[in-house]
C-alpha positions as CSV (number, residue, x, y, z in Angstrom):
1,X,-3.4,-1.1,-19.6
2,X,-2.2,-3.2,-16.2
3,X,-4.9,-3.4,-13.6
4,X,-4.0,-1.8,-10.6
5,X,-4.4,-2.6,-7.0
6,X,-6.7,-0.3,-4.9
7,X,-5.0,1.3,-2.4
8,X,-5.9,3.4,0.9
9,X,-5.7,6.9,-0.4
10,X,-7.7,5.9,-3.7
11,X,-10.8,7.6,-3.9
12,X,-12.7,4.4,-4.7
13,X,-11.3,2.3,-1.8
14,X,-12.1,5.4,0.4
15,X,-15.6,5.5,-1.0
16,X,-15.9,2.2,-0.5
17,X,-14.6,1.9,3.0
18,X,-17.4,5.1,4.0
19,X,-20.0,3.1,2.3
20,X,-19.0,-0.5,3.8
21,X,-18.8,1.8,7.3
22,X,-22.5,3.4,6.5
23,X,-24.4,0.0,5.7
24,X,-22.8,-1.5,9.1
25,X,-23.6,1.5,11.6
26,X,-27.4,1.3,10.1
27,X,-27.5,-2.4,10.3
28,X,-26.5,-2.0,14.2
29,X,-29.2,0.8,14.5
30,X,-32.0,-1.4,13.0
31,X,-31.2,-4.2,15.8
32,X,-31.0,-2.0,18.0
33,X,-34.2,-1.9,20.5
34,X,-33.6,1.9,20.9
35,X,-34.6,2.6,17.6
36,X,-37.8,4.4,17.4
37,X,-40.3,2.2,14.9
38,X,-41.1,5.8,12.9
39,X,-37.1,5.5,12.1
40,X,-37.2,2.2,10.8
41,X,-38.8,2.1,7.3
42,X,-36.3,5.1,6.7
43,X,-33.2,3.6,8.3
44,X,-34.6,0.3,5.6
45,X,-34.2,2.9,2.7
46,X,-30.6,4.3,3.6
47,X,-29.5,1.0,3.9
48,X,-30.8,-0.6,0.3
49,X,-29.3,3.1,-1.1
50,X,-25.8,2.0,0.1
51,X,-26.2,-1.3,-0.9
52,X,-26.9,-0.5,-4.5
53,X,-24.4,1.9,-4.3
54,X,-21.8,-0.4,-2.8
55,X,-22.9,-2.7,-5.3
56,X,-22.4,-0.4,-8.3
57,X,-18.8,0.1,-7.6
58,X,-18.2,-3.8,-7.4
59,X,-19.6,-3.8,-11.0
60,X,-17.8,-0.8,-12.3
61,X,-14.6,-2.5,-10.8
62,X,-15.6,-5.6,-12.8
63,X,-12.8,-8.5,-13.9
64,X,-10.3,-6.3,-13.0
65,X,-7.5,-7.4,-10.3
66,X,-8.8,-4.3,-7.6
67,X,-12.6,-6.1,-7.4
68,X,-10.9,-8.2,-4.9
69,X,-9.8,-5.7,-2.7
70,X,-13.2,-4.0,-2.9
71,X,-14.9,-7.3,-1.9
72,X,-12.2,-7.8,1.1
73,X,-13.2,-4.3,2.5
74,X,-16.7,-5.8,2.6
């Protein structure tokens, strides 16, 4: 089997690209001074979530050629 390059209307890259999206709009909100400090410890736990799950997907692409692309879109 060849490995094959992900591509924009790939399910995976579009996962990817909401999940890259997701981790960056909470890391502005936890800098942000607006943030209410009650928000915080759970803005801290939906940003660890989409870590790990931006992480798993890095694995599962593993060796193959599209882990690149995966890590460019982070």
């Amino acid at each position: 089997m060849f490995p094959q390059r992900a591509m924009p209307g790939d399910p995976a890259w579009q996962q990817v690209m909401e999940l890259q999206s997701r981790k960056e709009a909470i890391e502005r909100w936890l800098s942000s001074t607006a943030v209410p400090c009650q928000l915080v410890e759970a803005l801290q736990e939906m940003l660890a979530t989409t870590k790990r799950e931006l992480q798993a997907l890095e694995d599962q692409a593993g060796s193959n050629n599209s882990s690149s692309v995966y890590r460019r879109a982070g």
